[in-house]
C-alpha positions in Angstrom: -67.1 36.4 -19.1 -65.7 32.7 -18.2 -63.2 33.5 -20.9 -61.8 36.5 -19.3 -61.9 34.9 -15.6 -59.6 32.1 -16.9 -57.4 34.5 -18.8 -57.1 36.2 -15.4 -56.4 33.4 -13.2 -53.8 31.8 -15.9 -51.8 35.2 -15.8 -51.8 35.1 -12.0 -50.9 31.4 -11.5 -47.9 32.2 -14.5 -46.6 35.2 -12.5 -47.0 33.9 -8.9 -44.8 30.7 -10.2 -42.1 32.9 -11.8 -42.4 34.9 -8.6 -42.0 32.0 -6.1 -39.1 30.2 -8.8 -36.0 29.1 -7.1 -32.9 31.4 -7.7 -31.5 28.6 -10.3 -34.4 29.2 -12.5 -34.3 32.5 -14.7 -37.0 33.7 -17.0 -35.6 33.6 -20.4 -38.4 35.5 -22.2 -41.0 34.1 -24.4 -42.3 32.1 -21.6 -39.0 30.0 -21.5 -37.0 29.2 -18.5 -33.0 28.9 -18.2 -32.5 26.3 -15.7 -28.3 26.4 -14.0 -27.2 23.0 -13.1 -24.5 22.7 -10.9 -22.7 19.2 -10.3 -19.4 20.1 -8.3 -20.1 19.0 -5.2 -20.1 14.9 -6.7 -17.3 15.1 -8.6 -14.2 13.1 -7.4 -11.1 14.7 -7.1 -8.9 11.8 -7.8 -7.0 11.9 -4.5 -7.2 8.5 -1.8 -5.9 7.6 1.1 -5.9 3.8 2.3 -4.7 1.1 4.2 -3.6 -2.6 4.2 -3.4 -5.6 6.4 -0.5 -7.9 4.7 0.3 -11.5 4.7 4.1 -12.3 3.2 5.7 -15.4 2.5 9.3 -14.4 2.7 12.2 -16.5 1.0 16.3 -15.9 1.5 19.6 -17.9 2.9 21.2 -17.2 5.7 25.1 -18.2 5.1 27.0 -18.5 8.1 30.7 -18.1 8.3 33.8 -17.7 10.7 37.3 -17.0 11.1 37.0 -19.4 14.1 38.5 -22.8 13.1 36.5 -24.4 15.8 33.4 -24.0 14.0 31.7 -26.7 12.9 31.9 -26.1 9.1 28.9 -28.2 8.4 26.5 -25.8 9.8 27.1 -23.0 7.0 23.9 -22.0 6.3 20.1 -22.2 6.7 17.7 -21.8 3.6 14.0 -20.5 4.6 11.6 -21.0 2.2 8.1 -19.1 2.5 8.1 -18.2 6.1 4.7 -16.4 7.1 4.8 -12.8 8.6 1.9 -10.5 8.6 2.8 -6.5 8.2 0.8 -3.6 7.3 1.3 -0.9 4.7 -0.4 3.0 4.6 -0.8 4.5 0.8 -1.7 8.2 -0.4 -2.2 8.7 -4.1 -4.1 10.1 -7.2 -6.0 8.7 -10.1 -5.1 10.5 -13.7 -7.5 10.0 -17.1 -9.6 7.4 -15.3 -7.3 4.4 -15.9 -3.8 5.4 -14.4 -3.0 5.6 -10.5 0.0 7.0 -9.6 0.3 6.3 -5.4 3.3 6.5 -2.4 3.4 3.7 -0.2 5.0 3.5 3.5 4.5 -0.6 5.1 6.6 -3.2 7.0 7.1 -6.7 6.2 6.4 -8.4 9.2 8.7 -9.6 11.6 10.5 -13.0 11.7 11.9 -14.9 14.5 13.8 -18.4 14.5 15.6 -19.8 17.7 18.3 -23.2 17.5 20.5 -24.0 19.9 21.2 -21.5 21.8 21.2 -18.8 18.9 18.3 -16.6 18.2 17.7 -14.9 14.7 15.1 -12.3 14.4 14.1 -9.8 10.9 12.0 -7.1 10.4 11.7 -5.1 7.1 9.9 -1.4 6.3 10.2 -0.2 3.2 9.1 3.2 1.3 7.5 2.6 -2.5 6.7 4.3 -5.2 4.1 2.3 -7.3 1.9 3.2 -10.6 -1.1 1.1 -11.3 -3.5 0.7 -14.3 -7.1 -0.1 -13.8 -9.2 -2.2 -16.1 -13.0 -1.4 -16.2 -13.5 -4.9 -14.5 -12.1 -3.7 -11.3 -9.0 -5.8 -12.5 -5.5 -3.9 -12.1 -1.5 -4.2 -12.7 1.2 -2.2 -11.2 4.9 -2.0 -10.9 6.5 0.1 -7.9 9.9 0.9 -7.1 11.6 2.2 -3.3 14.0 1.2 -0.6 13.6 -1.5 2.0 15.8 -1.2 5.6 15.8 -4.3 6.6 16.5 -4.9 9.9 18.2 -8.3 11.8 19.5 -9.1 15.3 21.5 -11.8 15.7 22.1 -13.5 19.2 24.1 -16.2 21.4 25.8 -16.7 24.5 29.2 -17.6 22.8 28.7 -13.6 21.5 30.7 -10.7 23.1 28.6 -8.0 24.7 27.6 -5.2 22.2 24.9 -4.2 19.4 22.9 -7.0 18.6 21.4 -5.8 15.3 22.3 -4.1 11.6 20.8 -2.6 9.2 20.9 -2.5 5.8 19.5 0.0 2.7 18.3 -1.7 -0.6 16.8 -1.1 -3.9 13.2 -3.0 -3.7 10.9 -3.9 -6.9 7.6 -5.1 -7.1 5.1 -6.1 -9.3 1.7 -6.3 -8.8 -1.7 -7.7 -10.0 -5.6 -7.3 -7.8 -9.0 -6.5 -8.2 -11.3 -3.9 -6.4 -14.9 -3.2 -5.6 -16.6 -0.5 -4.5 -18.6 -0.5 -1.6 -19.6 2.5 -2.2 -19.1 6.6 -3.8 -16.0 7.0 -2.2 -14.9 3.5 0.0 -13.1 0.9 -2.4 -12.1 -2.5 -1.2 -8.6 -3.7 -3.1 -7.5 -7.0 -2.9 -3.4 -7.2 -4.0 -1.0 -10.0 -4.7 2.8 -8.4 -5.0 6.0 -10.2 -6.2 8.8 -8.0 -4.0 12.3 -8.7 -3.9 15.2 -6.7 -2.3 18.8 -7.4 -0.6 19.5 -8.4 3.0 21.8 -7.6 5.7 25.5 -8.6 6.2 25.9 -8.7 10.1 29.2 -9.2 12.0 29.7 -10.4 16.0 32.6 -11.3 17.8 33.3 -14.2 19.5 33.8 -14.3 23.2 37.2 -16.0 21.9 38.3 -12.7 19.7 37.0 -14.9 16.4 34.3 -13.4 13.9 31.4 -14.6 13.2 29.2 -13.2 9.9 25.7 -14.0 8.4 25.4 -12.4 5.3 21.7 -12.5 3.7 21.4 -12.2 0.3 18.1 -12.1 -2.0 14.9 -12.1 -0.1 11.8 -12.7 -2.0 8.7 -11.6 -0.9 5.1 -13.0 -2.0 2.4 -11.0 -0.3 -1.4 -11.0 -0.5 -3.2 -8.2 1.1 -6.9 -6.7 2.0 -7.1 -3.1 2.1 -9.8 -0.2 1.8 -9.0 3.0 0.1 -11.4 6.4 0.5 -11.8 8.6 -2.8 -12.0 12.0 -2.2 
């Protein structure tokens, strides 16, 4: 008789469990199970969006000349050598078999001011990259981006005519780049980034209150920059 009790209560426990199983849990037969696992909603799509705050050490000439021949010859030009500007940069891109990031990049370089004797100088620069990026397992990476820079001066004194006080200018802009990045956590990664940038300058013309002209033509600018942004992984 105990036999047949526990026989009975064994065959109810078994169907009231198979009865009360969740819905991905199937019976399989032969008192086996088929158990769906379903992981979608953790998997990363590979898409980010981020952010950077930027600190650039900017390098170029300024060359000063005039038709005037009351100029002062010996005040041709003036050299800057890593000047400190702090810009900003937004990024959107994708990551493609784990290692490579391919990403679009829209920032400004700053802005830079410089007064002297009665003149007044000031520069800012966007710019619009496209950069790729490999990623080391370390959190390590190297990159190399291509784009446009618009730099943008305005150039001032009293000796000046009235009129437009600033030019622009469109140039090709390379970079490479080297950083390191840490997740803080599933889907917010900190990225540290040093960048080597380079790109052309303005050439800016003014006239005289006397009728002369008087240029500044930039050339080269180089660009080191360290930057602290956080990217979120969708």
């Amino acid at each position: 008789m105990k036999k047949l009790v526990s026989v009975f209560v064994l065959t109810a426990l078994t169907t009231t469990v198979a009865s009360a199983a969740p819905s991905y849990i199937t019976r399989a037969g032969n008192g086996a199970y088929n158990v769906i696992y379903d992981y979608t909603d953790k998997a990363k799509t590979g898409w980010y969006v981020g952010g950077r705050l930027e600190l650039s050490l900017l390098n170029w000439e300024n060359e000063y000349s005039s038709d005037d021949p009351g100029v002062d010859a010996t005040y041709d030009h003036d050299d800057y050598s890593f000047e400190p500007v702090f810009g900003g940069s937004v990024y959107a891109g994708r990551t493609f078999n784990y290692f490579w990031r391919a990403e679009v990049e829209a920032g400004l370089i700053g802005q830079f001011e410089d007064k002297d004797d009665g003149a007044s100088f000031k520069m800012t620069v966007p710019y619009l990259m496209a950069n790729g990026y490999y990623d080391f397992a370390n959190g390590l990476y190297v990159g190399a981006g291509l784009g446009i820079a618009v730099p943008k001066t305005e150039l001032d004194m009293a000796a000046f005519e009235a009129g437009d006080r600033s030019e622009r200018a469109i140039s090709p802009m390379g970079a490479l780049m080297v950083g390191w990045t840490y997740e803080l956590d599933y889907n917010l990664v900190l990225d540290l980034r040093y960048r080597f940038a380079g790109f052309m300058g303005t050439e800016q013309t003014r006239k005289l209150d006397n009728g002369y002209d008087f240029t500044n033509d930039i050339g080269f600018i180089m660009d080191n920059s360290i930057s602290l942004g956080v990217r979120y992984e969708f």
